[in-house]
N, C-alpha and C positions, 0 to 999 in steps of 0.2 A: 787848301789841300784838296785832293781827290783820293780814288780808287781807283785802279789799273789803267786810269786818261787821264791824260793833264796836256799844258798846253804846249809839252814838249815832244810830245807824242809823234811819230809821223808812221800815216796811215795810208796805207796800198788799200785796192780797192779790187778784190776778184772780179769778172764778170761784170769791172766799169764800161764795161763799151753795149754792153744789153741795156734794153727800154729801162729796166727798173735800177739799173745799176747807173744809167744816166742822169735818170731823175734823182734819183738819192746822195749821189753825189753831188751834185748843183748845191741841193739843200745842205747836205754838211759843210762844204766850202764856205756859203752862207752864213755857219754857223761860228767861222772861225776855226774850224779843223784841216791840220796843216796833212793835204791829204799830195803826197809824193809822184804818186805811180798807179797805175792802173795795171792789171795782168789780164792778156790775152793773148798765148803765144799763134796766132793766126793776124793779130793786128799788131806784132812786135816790132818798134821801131817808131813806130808814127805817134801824134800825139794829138790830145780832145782838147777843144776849145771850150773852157769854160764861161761864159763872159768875159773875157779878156784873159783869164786863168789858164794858161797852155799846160797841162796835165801828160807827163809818156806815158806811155806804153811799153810795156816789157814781157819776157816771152817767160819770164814763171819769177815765181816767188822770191827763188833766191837771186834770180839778174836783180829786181827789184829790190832786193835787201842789199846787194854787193855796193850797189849805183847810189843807193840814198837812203842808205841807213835804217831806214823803215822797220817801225817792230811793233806794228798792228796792222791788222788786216781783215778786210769788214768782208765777206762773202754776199754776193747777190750772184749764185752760181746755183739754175735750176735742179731739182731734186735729182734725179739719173746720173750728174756729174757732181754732184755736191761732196759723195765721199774722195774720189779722189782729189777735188780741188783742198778741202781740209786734210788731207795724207799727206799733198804739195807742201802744205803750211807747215806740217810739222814734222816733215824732212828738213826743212830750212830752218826751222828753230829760230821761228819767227816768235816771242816772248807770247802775242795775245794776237787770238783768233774769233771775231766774232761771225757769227753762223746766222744770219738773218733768215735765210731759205726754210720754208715752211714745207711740209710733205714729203720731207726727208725717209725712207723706211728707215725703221727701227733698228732691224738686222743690220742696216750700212752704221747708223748714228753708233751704236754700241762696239763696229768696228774699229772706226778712227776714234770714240775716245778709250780704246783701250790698247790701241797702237801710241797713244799721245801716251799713254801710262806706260808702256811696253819700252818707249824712247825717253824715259826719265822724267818726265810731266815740266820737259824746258817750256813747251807750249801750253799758255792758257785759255784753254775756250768756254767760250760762251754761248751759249745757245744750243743744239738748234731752236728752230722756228719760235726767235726772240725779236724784240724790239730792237737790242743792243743796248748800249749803256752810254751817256752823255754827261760829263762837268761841267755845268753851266756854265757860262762867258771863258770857258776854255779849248773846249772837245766834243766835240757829237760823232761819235763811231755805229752807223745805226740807222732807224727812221723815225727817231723819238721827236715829235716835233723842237725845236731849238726856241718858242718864241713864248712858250708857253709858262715858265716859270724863271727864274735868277741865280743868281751864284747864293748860296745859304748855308743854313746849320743843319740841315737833315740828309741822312742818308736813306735811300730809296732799294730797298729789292724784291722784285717779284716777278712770281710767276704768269702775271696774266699783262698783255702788252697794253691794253686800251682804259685797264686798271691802270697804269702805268702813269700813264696821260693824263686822267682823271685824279689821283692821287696828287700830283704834280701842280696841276691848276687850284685846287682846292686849297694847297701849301703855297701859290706864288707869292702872296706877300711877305714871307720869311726864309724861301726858296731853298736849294739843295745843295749839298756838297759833291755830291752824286747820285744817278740815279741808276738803277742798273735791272734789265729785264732781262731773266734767267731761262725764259721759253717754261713752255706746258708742257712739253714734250715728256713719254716715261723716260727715255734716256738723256740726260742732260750733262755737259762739262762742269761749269762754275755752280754751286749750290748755294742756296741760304745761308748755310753752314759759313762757309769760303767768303760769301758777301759779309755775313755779320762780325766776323774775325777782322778782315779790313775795316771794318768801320770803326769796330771797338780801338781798332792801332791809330789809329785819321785824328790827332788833335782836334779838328774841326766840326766834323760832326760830334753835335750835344745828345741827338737823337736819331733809332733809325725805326722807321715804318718797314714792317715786313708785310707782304699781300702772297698769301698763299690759295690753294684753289682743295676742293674736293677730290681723294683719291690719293691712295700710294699713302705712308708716311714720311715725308720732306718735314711737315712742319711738324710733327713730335720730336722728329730726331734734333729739330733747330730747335726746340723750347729744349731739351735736355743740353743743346749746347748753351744756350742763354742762360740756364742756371747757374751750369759750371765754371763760364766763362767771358760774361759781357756784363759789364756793371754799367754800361748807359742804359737809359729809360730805352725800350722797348713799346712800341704799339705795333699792334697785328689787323690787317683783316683777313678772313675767308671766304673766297669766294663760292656759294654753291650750297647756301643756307634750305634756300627752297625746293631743291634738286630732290627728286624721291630715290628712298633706297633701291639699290641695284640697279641704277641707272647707268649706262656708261655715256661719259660724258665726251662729247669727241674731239673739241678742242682741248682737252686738258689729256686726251689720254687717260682719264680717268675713272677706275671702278670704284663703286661704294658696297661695301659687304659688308651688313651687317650692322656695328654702330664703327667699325674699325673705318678709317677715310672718311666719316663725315666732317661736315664743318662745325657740329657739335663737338666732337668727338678734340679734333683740330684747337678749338677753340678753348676748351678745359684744359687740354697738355698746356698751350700756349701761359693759361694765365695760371698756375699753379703754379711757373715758374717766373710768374714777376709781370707777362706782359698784358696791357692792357688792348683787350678786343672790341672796336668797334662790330657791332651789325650791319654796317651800310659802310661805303667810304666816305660820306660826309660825315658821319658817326665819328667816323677813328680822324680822320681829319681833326677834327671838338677836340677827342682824345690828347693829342700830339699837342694841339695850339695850346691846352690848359696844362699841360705838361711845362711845356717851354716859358708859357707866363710865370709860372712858380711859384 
């Protein structure tokens, strides 16, 4: 089983005919992600050579959805065009939108996901400036490396991408059900929340690792949702232990005021309501494996 990929998935690629949209593409095809259609309406019509992989091109979202079905759609669509290619997506009522593109302003990310709300929340996105989310030996929608970990009993969500990675390697001998990276960003689509509700439904996953960072409350309001409502074993890290107060942190988007956003702070919600906190991620790694031993 997975969460919002599987290997049924078929996956459009915004912005697949740019450098990083070429590159990332290649690697998910790689990974076994049945990736459909490319959107470029300046390259519509024609089609990209993938190693023998011949990929179209289509001139928006919805030709691509009409043509082949497609209902994921990975963004590698630079910041300045980023909101309207996400507004694309969710005029077409494409089911999942994931938003890879880093540097998004704020003002736009807070736009489109409150036009995604405004239009019945048919569309689910992910990110911005995220990893994306991958089913091992099924789906990679994203830049999560594919080679790094197995099909497993853990689900993965967090906020930081390289945690992600790290997290993932650490667990490869028992591997993941899914993994899924929700971006740093203060404005984000799919939350902790919405990841850890998926999981608790996922027959398959036994356990899920949550990786949260410094700043904002995401992970109090997720420890109040795991109280109320996740009976799998829960392990947490936080990132941003050694960060000094009132730091703004600028990958994460994040202020620390006071003790409210710390990873102190973070980490006492967390385990009051059940989960246990690593210090380090080879800590909460220990965590998880002695958990699953039993």
């Amino acid at each position: 089983m997975a969460i919002f990929l599987t290997k049924e998935s078929k996956v459009i690629v915004q912005g697949m005919t740019g450098a990083t949209g070429m590159k990332h593409t290649k690697l998910m095809l790689g990974d076994g992600t049945n990736i459909v259609g490319g959107v470029n309406p300046r390259k519509a019509g024609t089609t990209v050579d993938f190693d023998g992989t011949e990929v179209p091109v289509f001139g928006s979202v919805k030709e691509a959805m009409e043509k082949t079905g497609a209902d994921v759609s990975v963004l590698f669509v630079p910041p300045a065009f980023a909101k309207a290619a996400v507004v694309e997506a969710i005029d077409a009522e494409i089911p999942l939108a994931v938003v890879i593109t880093e540097g998004i302003a704020v003002h736009d990310s807070a736009a489109f996901y409150a036009y995604a709300v405004e239009k019945g929340n048919k569309t689910r996105i992910i990110g911005p400036n995220c990893p994306g989310l991958i089913t091992p030996g099924q789906s990679n929608a994203g830049i999560i490396p594919g080679d790094i970990t197995k099909p497993g009993r853990i689900g993965l969500v967090s906020k930081s991408g390289t945690l992600t990675y790290q997290m993932m390697y650490e667990l490869r001998d028992i591997g993941f059900s899914s993994a899924v990276g929700i971006g740093g960003d203060p404005v984000i689509g799919t939350t902790h929340i919405d990841a850890l509700a998926a999981f608790e439904a996922d027959p398959e996953t036994e356990l899920i690792v949550m990786i949260g960072e410094i700043g904002g409350d995401a992970e109090e309001r997720a420890a109040d949702f795991i109280k109320a409502n996740v009976t799998k074993p829960v392990v947490g890290y936080v990132a941003g232990f050694t960060a000094p107060e009132g730091k703004t942190m600028g990958h994460a988007g994040a202020i620390v005021s006071g003790s409210s956003g710390t990873a102190q702070a973070k980490k006492e919600a967390l385990e009051a309501a059940g989960v246990k906190v690593g210090k380090t991620p080879t800590e909460t790694a220990k965590l998880a494996r002695a958990i699953l031993a039993g």
